[in-house]
C-alpha positions as a printed Julia matrix, in Angstrom:
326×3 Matrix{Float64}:
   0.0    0.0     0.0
   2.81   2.53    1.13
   4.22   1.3    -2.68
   0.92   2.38   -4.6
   1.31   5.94   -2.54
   4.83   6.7    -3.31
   4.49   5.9    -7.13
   1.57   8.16   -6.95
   3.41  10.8    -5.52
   5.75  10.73   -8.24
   3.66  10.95  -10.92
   2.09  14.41  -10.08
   4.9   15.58   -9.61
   7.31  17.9   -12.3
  10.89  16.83  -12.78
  12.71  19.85  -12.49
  16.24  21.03  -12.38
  17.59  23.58   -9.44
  20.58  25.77   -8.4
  21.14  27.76   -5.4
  21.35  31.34   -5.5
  24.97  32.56   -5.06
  26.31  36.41   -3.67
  28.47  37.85   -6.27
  29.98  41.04   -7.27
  27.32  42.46  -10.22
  29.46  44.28  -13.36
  27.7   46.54  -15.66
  28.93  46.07  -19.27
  30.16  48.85  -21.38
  31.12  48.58  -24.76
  32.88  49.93  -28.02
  33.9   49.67  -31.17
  37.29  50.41  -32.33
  40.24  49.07  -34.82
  43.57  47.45  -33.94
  46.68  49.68  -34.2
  50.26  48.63  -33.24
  51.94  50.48  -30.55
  53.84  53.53  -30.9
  57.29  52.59  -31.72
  56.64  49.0   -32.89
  57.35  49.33  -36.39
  61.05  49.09  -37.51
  62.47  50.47  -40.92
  65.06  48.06  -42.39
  67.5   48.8   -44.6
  70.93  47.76  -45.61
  74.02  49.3   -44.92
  75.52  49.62  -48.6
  74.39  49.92  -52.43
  73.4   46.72  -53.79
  70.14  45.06  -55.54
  66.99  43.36  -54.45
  67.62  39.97  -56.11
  65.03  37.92  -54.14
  61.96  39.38  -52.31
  60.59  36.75  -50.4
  57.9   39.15  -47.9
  55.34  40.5   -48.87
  53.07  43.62  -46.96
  50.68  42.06  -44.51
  53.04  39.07  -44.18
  53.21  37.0   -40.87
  56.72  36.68  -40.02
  58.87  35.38  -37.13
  62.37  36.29  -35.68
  64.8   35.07  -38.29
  62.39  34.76  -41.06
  64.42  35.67  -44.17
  62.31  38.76  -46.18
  64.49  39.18  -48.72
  68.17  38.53  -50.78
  70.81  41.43  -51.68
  73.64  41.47  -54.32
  76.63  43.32  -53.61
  77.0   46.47  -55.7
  79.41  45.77  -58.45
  81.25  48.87  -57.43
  81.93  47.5   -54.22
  82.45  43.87  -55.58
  85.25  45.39  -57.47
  86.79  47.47  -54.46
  86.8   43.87  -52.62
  88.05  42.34  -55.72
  91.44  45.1   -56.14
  91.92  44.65  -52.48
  92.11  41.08  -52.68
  94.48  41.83  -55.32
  96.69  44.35  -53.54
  97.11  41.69  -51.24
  98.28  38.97  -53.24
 100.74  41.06  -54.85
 102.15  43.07  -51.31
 102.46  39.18  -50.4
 104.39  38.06  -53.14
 106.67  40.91  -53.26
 107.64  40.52  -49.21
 108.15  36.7   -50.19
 110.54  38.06  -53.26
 112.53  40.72  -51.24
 113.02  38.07  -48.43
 115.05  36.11  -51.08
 116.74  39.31  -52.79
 118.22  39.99  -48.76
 119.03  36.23  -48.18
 121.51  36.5   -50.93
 122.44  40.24  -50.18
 120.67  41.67  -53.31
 117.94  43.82  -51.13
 118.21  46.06  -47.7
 116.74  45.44  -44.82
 114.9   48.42  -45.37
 113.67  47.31  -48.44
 112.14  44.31  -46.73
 109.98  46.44  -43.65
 108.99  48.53  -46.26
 107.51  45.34  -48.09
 105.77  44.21  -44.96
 104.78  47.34  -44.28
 102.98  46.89  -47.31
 101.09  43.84  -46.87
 100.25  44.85  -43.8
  98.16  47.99  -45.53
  97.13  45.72  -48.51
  95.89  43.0   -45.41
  94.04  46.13  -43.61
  92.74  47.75  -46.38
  91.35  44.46  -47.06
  89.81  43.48  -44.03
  87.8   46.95  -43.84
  86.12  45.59  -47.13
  85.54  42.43  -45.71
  83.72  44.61  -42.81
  81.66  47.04  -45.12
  80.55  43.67  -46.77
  81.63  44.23  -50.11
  83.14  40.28  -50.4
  79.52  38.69  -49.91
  77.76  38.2   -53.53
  74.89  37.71  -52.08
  73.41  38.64  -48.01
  69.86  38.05  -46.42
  67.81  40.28  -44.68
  66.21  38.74  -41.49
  63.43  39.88  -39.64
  64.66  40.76  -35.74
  61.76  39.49  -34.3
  58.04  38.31  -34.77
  55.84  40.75  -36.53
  53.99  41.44  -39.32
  55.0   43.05  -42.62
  53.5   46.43  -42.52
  55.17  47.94  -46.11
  58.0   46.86  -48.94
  59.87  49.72  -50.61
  61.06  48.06  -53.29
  60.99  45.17  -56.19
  62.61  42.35  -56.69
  65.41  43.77  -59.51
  65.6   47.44  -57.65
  68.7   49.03  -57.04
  69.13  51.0   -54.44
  71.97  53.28  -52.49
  73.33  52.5   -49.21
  70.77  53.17  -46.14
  67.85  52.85  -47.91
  64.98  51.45  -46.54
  63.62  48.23  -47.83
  61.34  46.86  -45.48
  59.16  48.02  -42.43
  57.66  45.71  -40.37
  55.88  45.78  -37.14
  56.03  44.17  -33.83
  52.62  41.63  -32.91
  53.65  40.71  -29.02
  51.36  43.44  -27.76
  48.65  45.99  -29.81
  46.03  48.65  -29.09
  42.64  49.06  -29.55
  41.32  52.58  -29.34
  37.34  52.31  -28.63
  35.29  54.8   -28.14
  32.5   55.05  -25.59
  29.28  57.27  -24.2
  30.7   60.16  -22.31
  28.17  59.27  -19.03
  30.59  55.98  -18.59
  33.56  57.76  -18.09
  33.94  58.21  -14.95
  32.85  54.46  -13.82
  36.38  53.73  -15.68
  40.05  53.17  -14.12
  43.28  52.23  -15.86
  43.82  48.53  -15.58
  40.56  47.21  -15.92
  40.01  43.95  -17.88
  38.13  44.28  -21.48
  37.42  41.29  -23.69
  38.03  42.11  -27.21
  36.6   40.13  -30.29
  36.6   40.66  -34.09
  33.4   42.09  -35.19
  33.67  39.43  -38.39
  34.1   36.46  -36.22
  33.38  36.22  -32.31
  35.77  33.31  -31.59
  38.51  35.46  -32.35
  38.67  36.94  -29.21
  41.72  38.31  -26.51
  41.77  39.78  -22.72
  43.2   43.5   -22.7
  43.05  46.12  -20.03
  42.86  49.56  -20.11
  45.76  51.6   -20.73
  44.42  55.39  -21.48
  40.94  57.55  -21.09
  40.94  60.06  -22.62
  40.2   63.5   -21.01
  38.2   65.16  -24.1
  35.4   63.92  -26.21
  35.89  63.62  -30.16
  34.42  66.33  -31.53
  33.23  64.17  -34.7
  32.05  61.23  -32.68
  30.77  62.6   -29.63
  32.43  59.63  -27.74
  35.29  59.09  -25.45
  38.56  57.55  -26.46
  39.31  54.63  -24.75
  42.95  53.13  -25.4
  43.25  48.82  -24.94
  46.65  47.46  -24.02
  46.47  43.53  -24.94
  49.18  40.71  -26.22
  48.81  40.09  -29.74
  48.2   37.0   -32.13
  44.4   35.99  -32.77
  43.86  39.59  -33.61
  45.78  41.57  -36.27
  46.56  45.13  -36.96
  44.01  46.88  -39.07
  40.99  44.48  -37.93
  37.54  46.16  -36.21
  36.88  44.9   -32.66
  33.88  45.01  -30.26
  35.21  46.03  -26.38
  33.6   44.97  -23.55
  34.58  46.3   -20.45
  32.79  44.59  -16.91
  32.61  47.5   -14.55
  32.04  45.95  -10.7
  29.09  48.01   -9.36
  27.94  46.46   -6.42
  27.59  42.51   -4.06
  24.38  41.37   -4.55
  21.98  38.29   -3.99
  21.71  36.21   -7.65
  19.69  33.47   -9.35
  20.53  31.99  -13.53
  18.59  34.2   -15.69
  16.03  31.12  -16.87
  14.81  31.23  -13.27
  12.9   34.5   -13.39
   9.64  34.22  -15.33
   6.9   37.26  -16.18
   3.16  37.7   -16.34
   0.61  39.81  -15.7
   1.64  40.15  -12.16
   5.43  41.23  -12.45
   8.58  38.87  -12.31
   8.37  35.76  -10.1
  10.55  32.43   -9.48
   9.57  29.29   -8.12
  12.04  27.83   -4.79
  11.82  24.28   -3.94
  11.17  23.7    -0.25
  10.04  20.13    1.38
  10.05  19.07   -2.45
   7.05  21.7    -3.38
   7.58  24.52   -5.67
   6.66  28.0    -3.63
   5.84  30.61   -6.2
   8.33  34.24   -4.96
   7.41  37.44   -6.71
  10.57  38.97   -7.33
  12.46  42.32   -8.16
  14.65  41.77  -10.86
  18.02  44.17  -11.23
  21.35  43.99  -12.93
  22.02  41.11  -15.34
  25.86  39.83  -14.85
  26.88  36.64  -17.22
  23.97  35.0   -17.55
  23.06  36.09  -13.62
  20.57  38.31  -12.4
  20.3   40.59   -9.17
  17.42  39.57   -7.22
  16.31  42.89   -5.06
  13.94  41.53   -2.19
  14.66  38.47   -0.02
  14.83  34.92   -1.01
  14.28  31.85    1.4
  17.94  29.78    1.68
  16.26  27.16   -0.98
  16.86  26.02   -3.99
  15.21  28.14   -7.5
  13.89  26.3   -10.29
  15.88  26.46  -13.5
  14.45  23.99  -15.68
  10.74  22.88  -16.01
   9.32  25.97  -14.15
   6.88  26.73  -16.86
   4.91  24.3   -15.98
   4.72  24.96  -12.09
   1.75  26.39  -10.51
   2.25  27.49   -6.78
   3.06  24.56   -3.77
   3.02  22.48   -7.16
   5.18  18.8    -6.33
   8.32  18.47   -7.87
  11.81  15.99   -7.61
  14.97  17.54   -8.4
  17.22  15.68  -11.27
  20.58  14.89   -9.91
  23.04  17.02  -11.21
């Protein structure tokens, strides 16, 4: 008989799923739309130290590269291939004639003087020499290497292109950390610091998404916009220079008691939530405030119970329900 009333039981009664309400610090969201810039001083010109041509270009502006990445192949100019190639030369010969002179004094034919003066000599033709060898003039071909990761922000010149000593070739721009500068309402100003987090995602594509913080306000409001220039400190890689980003910033406003939003429902009567309590649903009316995350502020008093998340549409008031396991 006690069997008969149990099953009974269970059949009027809703399966429902629960969660306690939690105390939490309630944010208020504000957001902003702005592009990704490099910092200032990230970009580096590169150029090369002496004439020569572009025989290879292997980069490309917009081009992902890493530290070490080759971005392009110089010849020599041939006016300094030819300086190398006279000094090598000069060399040769000053060596020769020390090694001849050396034999002209061993059988008495030259002066000691003679011979210093012919050492003397390859000792210039050795030094002149070596200060080609430094200025690079006896490599045929050198590579330019990126210094460190970046992107490829512009490329002077052509593969083929001549150009004259110092030129710049290549710029290209550092990725480890970027800036977004969003602008927001002017009332939100002031509920701002520096430091504070901001999620940042690609308008195009929401999983492409970084943490930044705060790194500016700005004390004066664009005159074309109307809106406040917020500046977004954050370590690069998903996102890349040039791309438009949403910025959400979570402002901490104030502790307060919360339930999931899908436990507050609405009718005629205002918002209400049902709370489990010696396994019957007890309808609450409720004053709903600030939504946090999928949280929302309740403003009155709730009993230390359990609120239905899940099957609360179909509760009426003192209603019997079992809980799933979770």
């Amino acid at each position: 008989m006690m069997l008969l009333c149990n099953l009974a039981l269970a059949e009027g009664s809703v399966l429902v799923e629960t969660a306690l309400p939690r105390k939490m610090v309630m944010h208020r969201e504000i957001s902003g739309y702005g592009t990704v810039v490099p910092e200032q001083g990230a970009a580096m010109n590169l150029n090369y130290p002496r004439a020569g041509r572009v025989s290879r270009l292997l980069a490309s502006q917009g081009q992902l590269v890493s530290r070490g990445t080759v971005l392009l192949e110089v010849s020599a100019d041939p006016s300094g291939m030819l300086a190398y190639s006279q000094a090598e030369n000069a060399v040769e010969f000053a060596r020769g004639e020390l090694v001849r002179v050396k034999s002209l004094f061993e059988k008495q034919l030259a002066t000691r003087s003679q011979v210093e003066a012919a050492d003397r000599s390859l000792k210039d033709a050795e030094g002149a020499l070596k200060m080609q060898r430094e200025m690079g003039n006896g490599e045929k071909k050198e590579r330019l290497l990126s210094p460190f990761d970046g992107v490829v922000s512009s490329v002077v010149l052509s593969e083929g292109d001549r150009f004259s000593a110092g030129t710049n070739l290549i710029q290209v721009t550092r990725t480890d950390f970027l800036l977004v500068r969003m602008g927001i309402a002017q009332d939100d100003r002031n509920l701002l610091a520096m430091g504070m987090k901001v999620h940042l995602a690609s308008v195009f594509n929401k999983k492409e998404d970084v943490t930044g913080e705060v790194a500016q306000i700005a004390g004066q409001v664009d005159p074309q916009t109307q809106l406040v220039s917020v500046t977004v400190r954050f370590k690069g890689g998903m996102l890349l220079p040039g791309l438009k980003v949403r910025g959400d910033i979570a402002i901490p406003l104030r502790e307060a008691i919360a339930v999931p939003r899908s436990a507050i429902l609405k009718d005629d009567a205002g918002a209400y939530l049902f709370q489990v309590q010696a396994g019957r649903a007890h309808r609450v009316s409720v004053e709903a405030g600030l939504e946090d995350q999928g949280w929302v502020e309740v403003k009155n008093a709730l009993q230390n119970a359990p609120v239905v998340t899940l099957g609360n549409y179909e509760l009426e008031d003192s209603m019997a329900v079992r809980e799933a396991k979770r």
